[in-house]
C-alpha positions as CSV (number, residue, x, y, z in Angstrom):
1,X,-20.0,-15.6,0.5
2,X,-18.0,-13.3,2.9
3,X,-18.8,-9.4,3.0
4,X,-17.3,-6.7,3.1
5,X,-16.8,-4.5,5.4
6,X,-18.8,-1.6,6.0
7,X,-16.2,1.0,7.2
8,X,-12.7,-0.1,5.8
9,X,-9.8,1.6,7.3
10,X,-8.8,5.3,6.9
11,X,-5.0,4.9,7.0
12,X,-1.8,7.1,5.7
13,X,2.0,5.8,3.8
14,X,5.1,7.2,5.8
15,X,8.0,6.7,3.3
16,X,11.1,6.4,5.9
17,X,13.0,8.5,3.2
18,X,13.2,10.9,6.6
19,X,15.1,9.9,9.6
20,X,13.7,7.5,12.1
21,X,12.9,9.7,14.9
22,X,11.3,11.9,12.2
23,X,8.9,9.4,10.9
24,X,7.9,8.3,14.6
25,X,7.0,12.1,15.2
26,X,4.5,11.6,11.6
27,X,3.1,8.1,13.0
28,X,2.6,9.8,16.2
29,X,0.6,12.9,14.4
30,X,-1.4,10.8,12.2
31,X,-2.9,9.0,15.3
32,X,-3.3,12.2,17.2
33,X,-5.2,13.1,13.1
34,X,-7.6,10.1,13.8
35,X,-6.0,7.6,11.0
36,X,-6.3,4.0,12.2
37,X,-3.8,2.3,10.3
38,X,0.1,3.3,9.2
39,X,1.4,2.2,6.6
40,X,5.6,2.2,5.8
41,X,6.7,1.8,2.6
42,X,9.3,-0.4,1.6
43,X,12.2,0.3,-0.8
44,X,15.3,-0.5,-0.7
45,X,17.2,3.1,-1.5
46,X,14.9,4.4,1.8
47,X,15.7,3.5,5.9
48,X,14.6,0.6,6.9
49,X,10.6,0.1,7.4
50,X,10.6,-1.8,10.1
51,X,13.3,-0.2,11.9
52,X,10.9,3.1,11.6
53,X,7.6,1.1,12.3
54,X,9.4,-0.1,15.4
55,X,9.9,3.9,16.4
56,X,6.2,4.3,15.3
57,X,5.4,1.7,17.8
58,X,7.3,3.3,20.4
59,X,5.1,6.7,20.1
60,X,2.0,5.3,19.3
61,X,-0.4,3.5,21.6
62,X,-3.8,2.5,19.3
63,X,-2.6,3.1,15.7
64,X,-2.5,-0.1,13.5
65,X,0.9,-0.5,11.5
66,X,2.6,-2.6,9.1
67,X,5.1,-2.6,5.8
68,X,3.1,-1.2,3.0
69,X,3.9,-3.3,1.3
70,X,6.8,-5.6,1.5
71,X,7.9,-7.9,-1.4
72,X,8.9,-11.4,-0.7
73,X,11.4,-11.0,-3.4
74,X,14.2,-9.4,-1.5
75,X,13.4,-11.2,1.6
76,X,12.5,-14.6,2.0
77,X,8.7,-15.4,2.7
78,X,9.5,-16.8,6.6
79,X,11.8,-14.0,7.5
80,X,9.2,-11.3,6.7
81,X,6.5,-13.5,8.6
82,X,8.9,-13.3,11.7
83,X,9.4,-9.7,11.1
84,X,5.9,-8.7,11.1
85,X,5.4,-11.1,14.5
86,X,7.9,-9.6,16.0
87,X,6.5,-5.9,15.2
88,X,3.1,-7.4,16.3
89,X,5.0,-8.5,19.6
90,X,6.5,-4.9,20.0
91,X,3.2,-3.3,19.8
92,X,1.3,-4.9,21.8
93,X,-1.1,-6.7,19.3
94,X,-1.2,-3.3,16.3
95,X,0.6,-5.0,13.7
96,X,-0.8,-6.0,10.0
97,X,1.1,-7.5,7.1
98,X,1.0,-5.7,4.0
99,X,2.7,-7.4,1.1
100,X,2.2,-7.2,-3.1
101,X,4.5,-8.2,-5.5
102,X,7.0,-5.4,-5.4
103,X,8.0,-2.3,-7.9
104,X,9.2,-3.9,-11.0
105,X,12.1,-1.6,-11.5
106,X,13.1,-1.3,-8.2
107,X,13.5,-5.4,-8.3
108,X,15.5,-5.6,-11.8
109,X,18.1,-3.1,-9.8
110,X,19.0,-5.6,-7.4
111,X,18.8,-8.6,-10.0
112,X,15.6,-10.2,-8.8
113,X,13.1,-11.0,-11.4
114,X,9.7,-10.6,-10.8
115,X,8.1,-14.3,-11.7
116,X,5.1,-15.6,-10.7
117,X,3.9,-12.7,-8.4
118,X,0.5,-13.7,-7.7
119,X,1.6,-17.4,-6.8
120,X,4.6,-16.0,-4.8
121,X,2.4,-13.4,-2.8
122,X,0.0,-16.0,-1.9
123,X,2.2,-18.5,-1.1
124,X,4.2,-16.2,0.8
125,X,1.0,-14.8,2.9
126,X,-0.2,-18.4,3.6
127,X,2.9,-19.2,4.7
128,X,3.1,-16.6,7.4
129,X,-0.2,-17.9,8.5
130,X,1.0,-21.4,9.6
131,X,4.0,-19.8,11.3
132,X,1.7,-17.1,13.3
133,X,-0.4,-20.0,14.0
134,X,2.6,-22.3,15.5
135,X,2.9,-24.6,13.1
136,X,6.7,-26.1,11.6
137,X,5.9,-25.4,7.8
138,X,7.6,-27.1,4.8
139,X,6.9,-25.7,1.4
140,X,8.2,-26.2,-2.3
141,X,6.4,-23.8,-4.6
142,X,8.0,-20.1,-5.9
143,X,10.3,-20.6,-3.2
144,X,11.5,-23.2,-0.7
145,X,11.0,-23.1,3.0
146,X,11.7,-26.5,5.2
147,X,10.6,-27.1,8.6
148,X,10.2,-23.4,9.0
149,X,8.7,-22.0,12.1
150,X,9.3,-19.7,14.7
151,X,10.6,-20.0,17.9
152,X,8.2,-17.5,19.9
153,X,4.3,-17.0,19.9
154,X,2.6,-15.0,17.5
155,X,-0.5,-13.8,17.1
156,X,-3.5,-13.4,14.2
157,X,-2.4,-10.6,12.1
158,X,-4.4,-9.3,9.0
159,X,-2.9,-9.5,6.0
160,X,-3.5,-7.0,3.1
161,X,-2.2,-7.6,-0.2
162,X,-1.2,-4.5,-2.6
163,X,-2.3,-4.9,-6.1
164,X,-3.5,-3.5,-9.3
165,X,-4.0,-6.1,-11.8
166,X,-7.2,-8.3,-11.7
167,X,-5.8,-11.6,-11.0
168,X,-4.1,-10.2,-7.8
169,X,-7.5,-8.6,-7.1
170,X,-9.6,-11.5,-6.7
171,X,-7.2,-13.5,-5.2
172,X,-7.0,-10.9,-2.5
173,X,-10.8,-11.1,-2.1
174,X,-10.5,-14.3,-2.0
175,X,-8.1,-15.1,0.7
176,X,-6.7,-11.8,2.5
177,X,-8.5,-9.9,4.6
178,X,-7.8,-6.7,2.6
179,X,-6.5,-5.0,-0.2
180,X,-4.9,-2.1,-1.0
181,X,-5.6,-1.1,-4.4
182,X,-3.2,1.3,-6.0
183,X,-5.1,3.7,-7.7
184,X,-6.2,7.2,-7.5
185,X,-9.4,7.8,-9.8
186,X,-12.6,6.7,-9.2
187,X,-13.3,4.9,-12.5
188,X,-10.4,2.5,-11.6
189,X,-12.4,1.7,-8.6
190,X,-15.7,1.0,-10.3
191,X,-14.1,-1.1,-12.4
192,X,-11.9,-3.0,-9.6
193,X,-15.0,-3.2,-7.6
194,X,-16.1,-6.1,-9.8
195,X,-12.8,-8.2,-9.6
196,X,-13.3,-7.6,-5.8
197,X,-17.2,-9.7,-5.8
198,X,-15.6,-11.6,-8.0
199,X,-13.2,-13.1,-5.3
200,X,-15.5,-13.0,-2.9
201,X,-17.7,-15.1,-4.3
202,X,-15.6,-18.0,-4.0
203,X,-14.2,-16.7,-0.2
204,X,-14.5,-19.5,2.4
205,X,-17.0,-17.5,5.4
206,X,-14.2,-19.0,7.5
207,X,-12.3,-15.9,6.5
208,X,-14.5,-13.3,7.7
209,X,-14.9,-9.8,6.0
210,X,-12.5,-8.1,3.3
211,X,-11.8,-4.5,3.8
212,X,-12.1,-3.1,-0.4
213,X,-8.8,-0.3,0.6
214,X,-7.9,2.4,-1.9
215,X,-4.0,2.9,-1.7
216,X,-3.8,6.3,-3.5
217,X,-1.4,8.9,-3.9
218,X,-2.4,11.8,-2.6
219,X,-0.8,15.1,-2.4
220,X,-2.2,18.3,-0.3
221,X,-1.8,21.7,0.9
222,X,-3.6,24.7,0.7
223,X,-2.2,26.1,-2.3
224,X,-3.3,23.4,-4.9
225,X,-0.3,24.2,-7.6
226,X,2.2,23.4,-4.8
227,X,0.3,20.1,-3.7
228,X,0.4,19.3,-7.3
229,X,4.4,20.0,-7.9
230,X,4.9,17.9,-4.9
231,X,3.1,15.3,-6.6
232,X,5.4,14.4,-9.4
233,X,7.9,11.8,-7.7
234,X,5.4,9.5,-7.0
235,X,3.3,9.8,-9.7
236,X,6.5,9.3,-11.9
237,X,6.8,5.4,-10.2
238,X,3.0,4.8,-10.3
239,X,3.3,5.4,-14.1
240,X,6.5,3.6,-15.0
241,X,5.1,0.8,-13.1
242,X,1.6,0.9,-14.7
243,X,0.2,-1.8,-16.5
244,X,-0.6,-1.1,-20.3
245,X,-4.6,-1.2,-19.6
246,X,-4.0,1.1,-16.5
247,X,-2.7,3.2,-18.4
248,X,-5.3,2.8,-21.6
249,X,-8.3,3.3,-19.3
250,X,-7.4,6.8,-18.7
251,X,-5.6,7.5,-22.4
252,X,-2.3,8.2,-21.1
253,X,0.7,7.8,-23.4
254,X,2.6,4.6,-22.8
255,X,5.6,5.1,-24.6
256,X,6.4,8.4,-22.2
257,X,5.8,6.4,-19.4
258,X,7.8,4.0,-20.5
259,X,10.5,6.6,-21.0
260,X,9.8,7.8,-17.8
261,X,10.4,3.6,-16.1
262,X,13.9,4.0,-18.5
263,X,15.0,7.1,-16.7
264,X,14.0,5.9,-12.9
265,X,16.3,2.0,-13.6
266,X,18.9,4.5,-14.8
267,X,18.7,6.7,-11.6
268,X,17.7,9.8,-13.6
269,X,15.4,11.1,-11.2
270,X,15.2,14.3,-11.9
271,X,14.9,13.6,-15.3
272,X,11.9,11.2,-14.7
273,X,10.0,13.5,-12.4
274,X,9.6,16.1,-15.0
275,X,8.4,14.0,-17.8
276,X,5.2,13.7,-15.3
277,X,1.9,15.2,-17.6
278,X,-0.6,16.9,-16.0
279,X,-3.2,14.1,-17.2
280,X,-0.9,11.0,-15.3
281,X,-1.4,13.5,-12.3
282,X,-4.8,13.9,-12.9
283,X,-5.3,10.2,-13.1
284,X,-2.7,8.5,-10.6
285,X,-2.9,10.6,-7.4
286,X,-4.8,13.1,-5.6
287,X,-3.4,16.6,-5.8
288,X,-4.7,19.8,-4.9
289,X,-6.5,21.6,-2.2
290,X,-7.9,19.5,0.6
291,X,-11.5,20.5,-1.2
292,X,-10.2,18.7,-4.3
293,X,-9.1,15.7,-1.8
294,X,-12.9,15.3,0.0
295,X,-15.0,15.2,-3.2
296,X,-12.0,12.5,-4.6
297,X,-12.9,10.7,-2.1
298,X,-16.4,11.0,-2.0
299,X,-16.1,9.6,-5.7
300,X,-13.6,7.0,-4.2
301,X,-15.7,5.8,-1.4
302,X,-18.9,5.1,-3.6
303,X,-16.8,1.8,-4.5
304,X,-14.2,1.2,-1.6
305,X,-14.4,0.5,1.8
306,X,-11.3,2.1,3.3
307,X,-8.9,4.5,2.1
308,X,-5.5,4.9,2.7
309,X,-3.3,8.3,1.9
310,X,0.0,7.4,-0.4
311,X,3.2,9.3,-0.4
312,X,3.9,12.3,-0.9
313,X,1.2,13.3,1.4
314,X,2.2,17.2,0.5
315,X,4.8,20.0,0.1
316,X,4.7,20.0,4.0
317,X,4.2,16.7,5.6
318,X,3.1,17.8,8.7
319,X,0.7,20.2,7.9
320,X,-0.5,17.8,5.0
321,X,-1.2,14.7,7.4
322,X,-3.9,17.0,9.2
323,X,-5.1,18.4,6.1
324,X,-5.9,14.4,4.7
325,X,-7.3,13.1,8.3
326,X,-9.6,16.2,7.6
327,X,-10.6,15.7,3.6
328,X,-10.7,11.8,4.4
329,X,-13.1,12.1,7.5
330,X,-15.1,14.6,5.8
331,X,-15.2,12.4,2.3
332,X,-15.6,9.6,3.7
333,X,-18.4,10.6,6.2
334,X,-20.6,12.4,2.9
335,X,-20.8,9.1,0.4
């Protein structure tokens, strides 16, 4: 059986719901900060992720970065394996492919249903793996690719799959080389911890170690309350998205988040983000102090290897992406 790895990676989500240069000037700060891996986010309604991982890239020299995550829903399977070689190519060798299933709303806005999602993301991911590796692929499964290959040399990237559920779990375990759970409270990672040696179990040693990631949402500034305001947006999606036993597991009421999913298809934003309850902040992001963010964790940690910080990051990004490097290092460093 393959292991895990001992220190996963401390990383950070920049949405690209600023300007370009402006999330080049965060990627930049967060490797000055001492994160090793950047994810951007990928939705539709914000720039382009790998138009701003390319400006990352550019101001970056030993930072890991990657789409966090992309959906092969939107865009077909081989064009996002050329897109993350080509963003390997453009920096120098930095480049990892993060890809999940995709935000269930967000899909149903542009009239793509989300079907098969474990098959599709593993199909999609092994996929990319023959093209890296050179090869002309042909494949009929949740999508079609023939004779597909690409027409420069790529490299090995690592693939991390998002997930939640605990089919998507284990498969990640079982044949990525990471995964970024999205949650925020420890007891989701004691439980997901199980679905991760579950996978591994049956993981080919070919395949190396598995980097166990948190993905959580984490919001932070100095004055808690504000960190916690700031927090809403996010937490709004996380919830809307949530699956039913998600969602049971820390008692939170399904019918308002279901309200709360209504209101973000519809475009109600504002209407969505205010429907947040303290206890879905409590349970789906980190909010509050960067004291509050350390012993989170420190709770965290006792069950994942790495830990990346989700949007929002804070009320002030800047100030917020020193204040997680900080609380991560210093949570991480005290399990």
């Amino acid at each position: 059986m393959s292991e895990r790895r001992a220190e996963g990676t401390m990383g950070i989500e920049i949405t690209p719901e600023h300007p370009v240069a402006r999330v080049g000037e965060f990627g930049a700060l967060a490797e000055e900060a001492g994160f090793e891996t950047v994810f951007a986010s990928c939705h539709y309604n914000n720039r382009d992720p790998f138009a701003a991982l390319g400006e990352i890239a550019r101001r970056t020299e030993t930072i890991e970065l990657g789409p966090g995550v992309a959906n092969p829903y939107e865009t077909h399977p081989a064009t996002l394996a050329s897109r993350v070689a080509t963003l390997d190519e453009a920096s120098d060798g930095r480049a990892v492919f993060g890809i999940g299933a995709g935000d269930a709303s967000t899909l149903s806005n542009l009239g793509y249903e989300r079907d098969r999602p474990l098959r599709r993301v593993l199909e999609s991911f092994r996929l990319a793996r023959r093209m890296w590796a050179g090869e002309r692929a042909t494949h009929e499964g949740t999508f079609t690719a023939i004779d597909a290959g690409l027409n420069y040399p790529a490299g090995e990237i690592p693939v991390y799959v998002g997930a939640q559920g605990p089919h998507m779990i284990r498969m990640s375990a079982k044949h990525a080389d990471g995964v970024l759970l999205n949650a925020a409270h420890p007891a989701d990672f004691e439980w997901a911890a199980d679905r991760v040696d579950e996978g591994l179990a049956e993981r080919s040693d070919s395949r190396g170690t598995f980097d166990f990631a948190a993905f959580a949402s984490l919001s932070v500034a100095e004055d808690g309350a504000e960190a916690r305001e700031a927090a809403r947006p996010p937490v709004a999606f996380i919830a809307a998205g949530a699956a039913p036993p998600v969602l049971d597991r820390h008692g939170l009421d399904g019918e308002l988040a279901s309200e709360i999913g209504q209101h973000i298809e519809r475009g109600e934003f504002s209407e969505a983000f205010s429907l947040v309850s303290a206890d879905m902040i409590d349970a789906l992001c980190i909010a509050g102090t960067p004291e509050t963010v350390e012993r989170r964790v420190r709770e965290i940690t006792a069950y994942a290897d790495g830990f990346v910080a989700g949007s929002p990051l804070g009320p002030d990004i800047e100030e917020a992406i020193a204040l997680a490097a900080g609380a991560i290092d210093r949570g991480r460093r005290e399990r």
